[in-house]
Every structure is written in structure tokens, then in C-alpha cells.
C-alpha positions in Angstrom: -1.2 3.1 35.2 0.1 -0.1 33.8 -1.6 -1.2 30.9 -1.3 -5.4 29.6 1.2 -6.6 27.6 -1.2 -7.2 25.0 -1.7 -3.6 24.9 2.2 -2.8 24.9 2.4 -5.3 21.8 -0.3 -3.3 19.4 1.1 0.1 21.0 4.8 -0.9 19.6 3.4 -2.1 16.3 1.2 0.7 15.7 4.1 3.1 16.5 6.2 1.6 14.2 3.8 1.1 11.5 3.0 5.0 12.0 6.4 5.8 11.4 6.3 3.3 8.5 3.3 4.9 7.1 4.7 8.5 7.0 8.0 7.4 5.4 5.5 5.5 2.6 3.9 8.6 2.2 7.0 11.2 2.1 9.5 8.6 0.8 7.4 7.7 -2.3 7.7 11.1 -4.0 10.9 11.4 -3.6 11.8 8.0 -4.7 9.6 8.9 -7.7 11.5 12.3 -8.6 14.5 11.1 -7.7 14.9 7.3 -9.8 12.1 7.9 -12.1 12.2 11.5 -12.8 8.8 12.0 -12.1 7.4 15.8 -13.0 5.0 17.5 -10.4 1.9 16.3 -12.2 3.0 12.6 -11.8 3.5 13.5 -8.1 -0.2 14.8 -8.0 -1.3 11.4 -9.7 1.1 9.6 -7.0 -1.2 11.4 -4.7 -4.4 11.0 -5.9 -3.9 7.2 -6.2 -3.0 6.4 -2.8 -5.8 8.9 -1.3 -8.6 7.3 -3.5 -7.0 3.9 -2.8 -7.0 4.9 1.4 -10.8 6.2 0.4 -11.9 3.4 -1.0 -9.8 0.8 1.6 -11.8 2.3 4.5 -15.0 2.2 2.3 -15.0 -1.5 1.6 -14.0 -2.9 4.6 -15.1 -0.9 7.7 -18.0 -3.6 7.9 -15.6 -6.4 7.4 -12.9 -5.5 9.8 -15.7 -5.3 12.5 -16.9 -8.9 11.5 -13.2 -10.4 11.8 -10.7 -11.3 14.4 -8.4 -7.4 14.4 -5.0 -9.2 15.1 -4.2 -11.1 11.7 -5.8 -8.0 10.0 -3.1 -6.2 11.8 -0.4 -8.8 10.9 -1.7 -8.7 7.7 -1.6 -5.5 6.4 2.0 -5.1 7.9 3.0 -8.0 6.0 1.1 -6.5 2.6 2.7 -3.8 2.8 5.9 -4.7 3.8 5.8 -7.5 0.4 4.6 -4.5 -1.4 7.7 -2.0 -0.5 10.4 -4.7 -1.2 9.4 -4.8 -4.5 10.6 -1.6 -5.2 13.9 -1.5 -4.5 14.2 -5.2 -6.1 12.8 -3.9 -9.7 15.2 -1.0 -9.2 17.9 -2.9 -8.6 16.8 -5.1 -11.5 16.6 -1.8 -13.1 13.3 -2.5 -14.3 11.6 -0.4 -12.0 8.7 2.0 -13.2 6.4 4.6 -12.5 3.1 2.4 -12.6 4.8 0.2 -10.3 5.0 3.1 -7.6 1.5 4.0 -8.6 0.4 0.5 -7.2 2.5 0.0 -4.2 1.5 3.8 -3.3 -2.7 2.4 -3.6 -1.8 -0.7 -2.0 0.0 0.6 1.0 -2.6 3.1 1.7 -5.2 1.0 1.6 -2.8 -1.9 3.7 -2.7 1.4 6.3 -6.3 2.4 6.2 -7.1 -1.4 7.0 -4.3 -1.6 9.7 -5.6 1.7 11.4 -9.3 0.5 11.4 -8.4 -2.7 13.3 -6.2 -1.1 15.8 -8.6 1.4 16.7 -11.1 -1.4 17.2 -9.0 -3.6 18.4 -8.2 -2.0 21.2 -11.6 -2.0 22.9 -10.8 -6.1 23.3 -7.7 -5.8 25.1 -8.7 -2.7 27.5 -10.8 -2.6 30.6 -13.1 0.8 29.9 -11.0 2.0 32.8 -8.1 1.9 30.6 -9.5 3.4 27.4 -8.6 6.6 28.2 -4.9 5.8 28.8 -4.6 3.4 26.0 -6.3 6.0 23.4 -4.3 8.7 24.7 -0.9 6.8 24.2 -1.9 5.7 20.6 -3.2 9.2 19.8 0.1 10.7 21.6 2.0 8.0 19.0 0.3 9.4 15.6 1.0 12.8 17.0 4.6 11.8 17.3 4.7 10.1 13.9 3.1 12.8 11.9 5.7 14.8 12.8 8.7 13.1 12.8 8.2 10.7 10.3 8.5 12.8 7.4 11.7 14.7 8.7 13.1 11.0 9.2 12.2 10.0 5.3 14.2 13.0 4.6 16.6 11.4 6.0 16.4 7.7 5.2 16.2 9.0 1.3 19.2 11.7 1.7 21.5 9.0 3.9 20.7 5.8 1.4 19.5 5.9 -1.9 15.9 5.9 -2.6 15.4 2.2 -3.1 17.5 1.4 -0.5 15.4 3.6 2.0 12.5 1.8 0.7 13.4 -1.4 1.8 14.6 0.1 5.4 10.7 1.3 5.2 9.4 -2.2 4.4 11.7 -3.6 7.6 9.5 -1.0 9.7 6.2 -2.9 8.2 7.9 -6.8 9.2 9.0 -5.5 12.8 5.1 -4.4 13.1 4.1 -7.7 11.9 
């Protein structure tokens, strides 16, 4: 079945934003051990702020994503997080770079993702006959699958090939190509 091209256009930006959103998430700690010389409890911190950031994200604005048009919510939170995520490597580079900063851009991206997941999934209702849900649900669902696995191996890679910052910003270019 063909779906619309408005449907191919969220499909491509969620997949890349998945992608994105597991190299955040694996890519983070590593840039935090490795340039920071964070010690495991800092990485469970690191943790614990970007889950209670997601947590709280999908708290507060569940009822406000369903009030609002999806597609600048999408744009959005791909350019939020992108903004966020260049920031990085430019303090490292700067060498002013700290572990508070990665605290923040770890809760800000998560809860840029949570927002960006909420109106895609309710997005996609708009642009799909019911006849087509099932199709277009499957190949989002098929996407994450695809994404959850891969994208950590890939940060492994992105963080062993460049350097951590530098991986960072390749991360952020995921986030503008969603946009």
C-alpha cells in the first residue's frame, strides 16, 4: 500500500529523530566519562535527570500537545534539541564545558523527545485514512524497533570514530535533518 507523502515526511523524521534520540541517550554517558570524567554515580544522576525530565515532559504537556497544531511541535522539538546538543561540543571546544551543562541538555532533550513522540503518535491520525492506520503504525513501530537497536551500537561508533563532542554535534545534525 502506498501511503501520502505527508506520511513519508513524519516517517523520515521520526526515523531519524529515533536514531537521534538513542545516540542522546547512549552518547551522553560516554561523553560524560570520557571529557568530564564522570564516576558511575554521576552517570546514575545523568540518568535520573533526563528520565524525570522525559516523566515530567509527558506529564505537562499531553493535554497541550492535543490542543495544538502536531507539526511545528514536531519541528520544534527537533530544533530544541538540536540547539541544545550544539552547545556541547561548542563549550568543549571553548573548553568550558561542564557536568551541569550535560545534566541540562540530557533533561532538555528528553523532554524535547517525549514532546516530539507525543505529537507524532497523534499526529498521525490527521494525515491517515483509518484504512491506513495499521500500515502507517506498523512502519513507525517497525522504525523504533529498528532504532532501539541500532542506535546505540551506532553511538558506539560515532563516539569511538570522532571524539565525543564532535559526535555530539553529528547527533544534533540528525535533530536539524528531522526538522
Amino acid at each position: 500500500m502506498s501511503l501520502p507523502s505527508t506520511f513519508r515526511k513524519l516517517w523520515t523524521a521520526q526515523t531519524v529523530s529515533a536514531f537521534g534520540a538513542r545516540i542522546t541517550r547512549e552518547g551522553l554517558p560516554i561523553m560524560a566519562v570520557t571529557t568530564l570524567g564522570a564516576s558511575a554515580a554521576t552517570l546514575g544522576v545523568l540518568a535520573a535527570v533526563a528520565s524525570g525530565a522525559a516523566l515530567a515532559a509527558a506529564l505537562a504537556t499531553g493535554g497541550l500537545i492535543d490542543r495544538h497544531r502536531r507539526r511545528p511541535l514536531l519541528i520544534g522539538a527537533d530544533l530544541l534539541r538540536a540547539a541544545v546538543l550544539i552547545a556541547i561540543p561548542i563549550a568543549a571546544g571553548l573548553g568550558v564545558l561542564t557536568l551541569p551543562q550535560v545534566l541540562t541538555a540530557a533533561a532538555l532533550v528528553a523532554a524535547a523527545s517525549v514532546v516530539f513522540d507525543i505529537a507524532s503518535h497523534s499526529y498521525l491520525p490527521s494525515i491517515l485514512g483509518k484504512a491506513e492506520l495499521v500500515e502507517g503504525n506498523s512502519r513507525l513501530a517497525a522504525t523504533e524497533s529498528v532504532a532501539e537497536v541500532g542506535g546505540p551500537a551506532l553511538a558506539g561508533l560515532l563516539f569511538q570514530w570522532l571524539s565525543a563532542p564532535i559526535a555530539v554535534a553529528a547527533n544534533a545534525v540528525t535533530y536539524l535533518v528531522s526538522a
